[in-house]
LOFI-927717 format. One record per residue (C-alpha): x, y, z; residue in one letter. Coordinates in steps of 0.001 Angstrom, whole numbers, plus 500000, padded with zeros to 6 digits. Layout:
<nodes>
XYZA
...
</nodes>
This chain:
<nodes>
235203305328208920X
237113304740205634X
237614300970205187X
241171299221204334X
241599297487200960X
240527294279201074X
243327292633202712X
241635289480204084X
240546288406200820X
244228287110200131X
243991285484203439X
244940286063207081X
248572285726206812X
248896288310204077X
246196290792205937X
248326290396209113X
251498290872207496X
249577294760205867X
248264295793208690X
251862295273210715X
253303296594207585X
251234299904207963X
251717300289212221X
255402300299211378X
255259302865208930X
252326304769210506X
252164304425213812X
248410303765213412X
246998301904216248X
246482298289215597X
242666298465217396X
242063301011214804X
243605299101211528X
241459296119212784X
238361298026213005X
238861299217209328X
239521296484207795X
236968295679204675X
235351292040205629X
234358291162202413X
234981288366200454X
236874286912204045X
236536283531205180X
234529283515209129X
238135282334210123X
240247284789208804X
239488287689211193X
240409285780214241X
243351284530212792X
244570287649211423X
243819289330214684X
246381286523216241X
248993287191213928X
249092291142214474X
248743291025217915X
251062288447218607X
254056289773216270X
253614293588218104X
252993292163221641X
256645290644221063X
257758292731218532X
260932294279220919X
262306290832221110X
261765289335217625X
262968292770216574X
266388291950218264X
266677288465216925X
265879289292213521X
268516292728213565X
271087290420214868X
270268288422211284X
270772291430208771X
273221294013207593X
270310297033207771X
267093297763208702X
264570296227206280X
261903298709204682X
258104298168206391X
256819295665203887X
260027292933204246X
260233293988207965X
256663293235208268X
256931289345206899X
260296288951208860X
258016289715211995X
254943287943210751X
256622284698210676X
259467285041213699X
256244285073215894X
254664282036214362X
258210280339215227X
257905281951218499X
254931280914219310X
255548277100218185X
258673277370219713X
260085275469222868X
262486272128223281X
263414270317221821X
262613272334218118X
260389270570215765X
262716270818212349X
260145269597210020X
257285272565211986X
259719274724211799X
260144274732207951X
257161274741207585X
256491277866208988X
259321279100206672X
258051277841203850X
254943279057204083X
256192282673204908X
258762282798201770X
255670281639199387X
253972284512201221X
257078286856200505X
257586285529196915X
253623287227196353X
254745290754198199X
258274291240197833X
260951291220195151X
262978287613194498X
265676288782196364X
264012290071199434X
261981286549199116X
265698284856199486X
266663287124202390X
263062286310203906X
264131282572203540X
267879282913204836X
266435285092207685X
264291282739208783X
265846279741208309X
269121281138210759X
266453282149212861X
264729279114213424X
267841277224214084X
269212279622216413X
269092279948220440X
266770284226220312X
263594282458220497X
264386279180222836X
266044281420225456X
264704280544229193X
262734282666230748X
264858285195233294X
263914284710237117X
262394287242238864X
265376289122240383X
266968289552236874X
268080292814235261X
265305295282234367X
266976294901230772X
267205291617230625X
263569291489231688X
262776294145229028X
264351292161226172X
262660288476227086X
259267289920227801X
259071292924224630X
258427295809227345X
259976299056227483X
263355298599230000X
261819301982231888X
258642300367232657X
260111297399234123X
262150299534236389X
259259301518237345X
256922298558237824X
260047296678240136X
260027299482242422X
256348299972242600X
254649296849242802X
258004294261244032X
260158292210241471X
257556289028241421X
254719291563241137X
256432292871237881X
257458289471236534X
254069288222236687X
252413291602235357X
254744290973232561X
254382287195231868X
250513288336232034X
250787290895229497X
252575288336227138X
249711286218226988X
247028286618224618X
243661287206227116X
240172285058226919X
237584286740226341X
235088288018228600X
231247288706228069X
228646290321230111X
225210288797229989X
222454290840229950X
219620288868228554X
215799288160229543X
216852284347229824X
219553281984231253X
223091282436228483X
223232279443226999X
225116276341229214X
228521276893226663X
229217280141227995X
231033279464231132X
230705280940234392X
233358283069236376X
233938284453239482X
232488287806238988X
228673287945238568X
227397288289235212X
230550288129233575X
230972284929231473X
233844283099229696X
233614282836226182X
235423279730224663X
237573279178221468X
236074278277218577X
232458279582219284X
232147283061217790X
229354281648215053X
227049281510218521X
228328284637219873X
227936286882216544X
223727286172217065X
224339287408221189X
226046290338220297X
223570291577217399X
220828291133219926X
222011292902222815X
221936289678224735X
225043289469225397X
228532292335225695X
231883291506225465X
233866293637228370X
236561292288230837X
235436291611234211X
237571295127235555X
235245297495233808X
232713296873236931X
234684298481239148X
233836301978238867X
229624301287237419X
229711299392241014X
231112302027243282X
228733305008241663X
225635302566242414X
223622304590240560X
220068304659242174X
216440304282240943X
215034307170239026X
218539309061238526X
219710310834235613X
223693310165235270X
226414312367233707X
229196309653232307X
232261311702230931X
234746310602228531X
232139307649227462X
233563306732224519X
233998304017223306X
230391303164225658X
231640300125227389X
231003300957230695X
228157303410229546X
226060300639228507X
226873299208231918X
225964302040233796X
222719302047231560X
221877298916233017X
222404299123236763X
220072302244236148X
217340299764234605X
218202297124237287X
218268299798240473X
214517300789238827X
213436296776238946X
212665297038235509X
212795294027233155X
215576294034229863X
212327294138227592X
210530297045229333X
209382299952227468X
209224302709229665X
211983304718230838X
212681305260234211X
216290306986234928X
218855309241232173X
221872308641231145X
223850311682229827X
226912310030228423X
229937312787226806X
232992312702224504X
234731314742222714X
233400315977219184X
235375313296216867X
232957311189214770X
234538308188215081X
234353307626218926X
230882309437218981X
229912306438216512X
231051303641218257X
229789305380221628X
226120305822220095X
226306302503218932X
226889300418222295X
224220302873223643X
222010301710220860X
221976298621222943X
220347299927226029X
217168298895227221X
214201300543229999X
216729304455230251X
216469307048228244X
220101308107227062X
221517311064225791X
224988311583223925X
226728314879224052X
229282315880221655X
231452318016223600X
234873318729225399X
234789317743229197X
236718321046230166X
234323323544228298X
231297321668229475X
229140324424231205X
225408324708232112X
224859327050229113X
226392324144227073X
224177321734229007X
220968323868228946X
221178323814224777X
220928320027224957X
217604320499227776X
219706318764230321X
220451319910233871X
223278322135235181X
223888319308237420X
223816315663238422X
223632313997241682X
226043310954239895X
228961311745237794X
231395309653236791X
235108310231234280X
236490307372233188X
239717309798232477X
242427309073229370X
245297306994230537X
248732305297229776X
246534302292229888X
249175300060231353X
246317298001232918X
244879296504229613X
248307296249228117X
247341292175227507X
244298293920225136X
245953297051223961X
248937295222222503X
250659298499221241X
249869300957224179X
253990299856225218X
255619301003221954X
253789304221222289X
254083305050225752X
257074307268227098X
257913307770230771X
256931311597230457X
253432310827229053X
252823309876233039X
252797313315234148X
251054314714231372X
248229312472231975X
248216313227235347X
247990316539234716X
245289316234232170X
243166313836234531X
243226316544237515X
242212319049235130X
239116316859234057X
238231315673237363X
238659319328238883X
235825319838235721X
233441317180236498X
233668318244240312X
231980321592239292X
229209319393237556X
228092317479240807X
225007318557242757X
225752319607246040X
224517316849248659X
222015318941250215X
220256318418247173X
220118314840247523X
223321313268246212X
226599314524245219X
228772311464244246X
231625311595241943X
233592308553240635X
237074308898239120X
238306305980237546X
241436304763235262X
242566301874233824X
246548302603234837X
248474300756237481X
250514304065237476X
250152305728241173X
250450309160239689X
247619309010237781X
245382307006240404X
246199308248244257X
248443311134242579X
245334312718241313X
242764312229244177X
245522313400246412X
245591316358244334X
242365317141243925X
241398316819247363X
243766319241248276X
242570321962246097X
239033321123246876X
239389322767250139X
237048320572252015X
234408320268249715X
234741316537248658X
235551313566250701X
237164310094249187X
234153307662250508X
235816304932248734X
238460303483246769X
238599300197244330X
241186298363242579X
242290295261240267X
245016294168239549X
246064291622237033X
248361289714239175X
246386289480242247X
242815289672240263X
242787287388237188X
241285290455235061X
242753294119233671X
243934296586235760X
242097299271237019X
241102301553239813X
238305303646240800X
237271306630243612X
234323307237245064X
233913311169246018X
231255312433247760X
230422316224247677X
230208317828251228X
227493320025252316X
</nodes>
């Protein structure tokens, strides 16, 4: 993957403010620009903090888009646009009552030094009026709207799209929404999945869900060693769900579909060492994993590379689309025609992880729904022909999303089970859900082939 010039090397503010600069011109994802960026020459600091600066200015960008549009004549060009956002959510995010005046200029200070390095001297000047009116101003000390507020209103305080507010109102109930959307506003912790030979050391700090740790502020120089070693995965606490209802069992060889980028993979890797009792260091290999994407490097990469990590299974990655996947195709690669576990973790809107996937909202249209949902019955109607019949000794299929969107979760089991004509059976069904669970949204089927 071609790397970005070396933006951090003039610091985190000025990396943030190119990166924002380039998803407003581009579109490019902002999981992506991170993941490119060059880390040369970059402070250990800088990262994180230029991480918190992107994120935070596109999580809100709908609002402190407003504010600042209400402050100028035209629509600035990427690059001013970019500062104007940069620093409106460092105001936002130090905001509250009564304003701190001498903070405040601060902030603007330090953003029209910034703007005097990228911009001309008289967008630096607007940069400075800008701000200034903006940090004196009521846009970013407005109180919070109550639940039973207008789905615009709602829309505008909380940087969502006013459609899925609606949609999320009549779905899940108006306090449902309100706290899905306060949740989504908040930057998340971050989670890590321990899958050492030893205890994790006493600073990573225990949650509710079993082997799933809390990873605090300020500690990533301990975590970088964890990582590198396998000891250790960062994952939220939702991405059990669907490893948990597939179970898979000791000696099996498991067909994961759409496994990029290998999160839950890896996962599924281990619950097949763990079902087979044997330790993380153990060099045999009892149980397969067959994990498959699509053929595009860049997933396959990262998808090889969290498999990289797993220990006592023998895995397998297949480069090939999920709808053309055969037992010709299959036979090529020496693997069977099929498995008694399958599971497709299908494409989604994503509005689960919304709190991670900062940008998923901007992108998103209402009539992407039924286009996923579409796509996901196709898949799943796919995978289904993949599954060993249960006379053979196991047959179970698990269909999981990270959407809280009903068409693509119940929508599509409801749809494949009626074209299946009998010959699956929902066993199961899981969910999370941010305002109920404390972690990402997600759901996940269990189907179990008939005989």
């Amino acid at each position: 993957m071609k790397s970005l010039p070396n933006l951090l090397a003039a610091g985190s503010w000025t990396a943030a403010a190119g990166l924002l600069e380039r998803w407003l011109a581009r579109g490019e994802r902002t999981d992506y620009l991170l993941e490119r960026l060059d880390p040369r020459g970059a402070a250990g600091a800088d990262r994180p903090a230029c991480q918190r600066l992107l994120f935070g200015a596109v999580r809100n960008f709908g609002r402190l888009d407003a504010a600042i549009g209400r402050l100028t004549a035209r629509q600035p060009r990427a690059r001013l646009r970019a500062v104007l956002l940069v620093a409106g959510f460092e105001l936002l995010e130090a905001g509250g009552e009564p304003a701190d005046a001498g903070r405040d200029a601060r902030i603007v200070d330090h953003a029209v030094d910034r703007a005097k390095e990228l911009l001309s001297p008289a967008e630096a000047r607007l940069v400075n009026a800008v701000l200034r009116r903006l940090a004196a101003g009521p846009d970013l000390r407005r109180a919070p709207p109550a639940a039973g507020a207008a789905p615009a209103e709602l829309a505008a305080f909380y940087s969502h799209p006013e459609w899925l507010v609606r949609r999320w109102q009549a779905h899940h109930g108006p306090d449902a929404a309100l706290s899905l959307l306060r949740w989504n506003q908040t930057p998340p912790p971050v989670y890590g999945r321990w899958r050492g030979p030893v205890a994790p050391p006493a600073w990573l700090q225990a949650t509710a869900w079993p082997d799933f740790l809390s990873v605090p502020v300020g500690r990533w120089g301990d975590v970088e060693p964890l990582l590198a070693a396998g000891d250790l995965y960062l994952q939220d606490p939702a991405t059990r769900l669907a490893a948990g209802l597939l179970d898979p069992r000791r000696g099996e060889t498991v067909l994961d579909l759409c496994a990029a980028p290998g999160g839950k993979s890896l996962l599924l890797a281990d619950r097949l060492a763990a079902a087979a009792g044997l330790p993380s260091e153990a060099l045999a290999k009892e149980g397969r994993l067959v994990a498959v994407d699509q053929p595009d490097e860049r997933r396959l990469e990262r998808l090889r590379g969290n498999l990289a990590k797993a220990r006592g299974v023998e895995v397998a990655v297949v480069a090939a689309d999920v709808l053309e996947l055969g037992p010709r195709l299959l036979a090529g690669q020496d693997l069977p025609a099929e498995f008694t576990a399958v599971m497709l973790d299908a494409p989604c809107s994503n509005t689960g992880v919304m709190r991670h996937r900062v940008d998923v909202k901007w992108r998103l249209h209402e009539s992407d729904l039924a286009a996923h949902a579409r796509q996901q019955l196709a898949l799943l109607t796919a995978a289904a022909r993949l599954v060993a019949d249960s006379a053979a000794g196991g047959g179970r299929l698990v269909y999981s999303t990270c959407s809280l969107e009903p068409e693509e979760n119940e929508g599509v089991i409801e749809a494949f089970l009626g074209a299946a004509g009998g010959r699956f059976a929902l066993a199961a069904a899981r969910h999370a859900r941010p305002w109920e669970d404390g972690c990402d949204g997600a759901s996940a089927f269990l189907l179990r082939r008939e005989a």
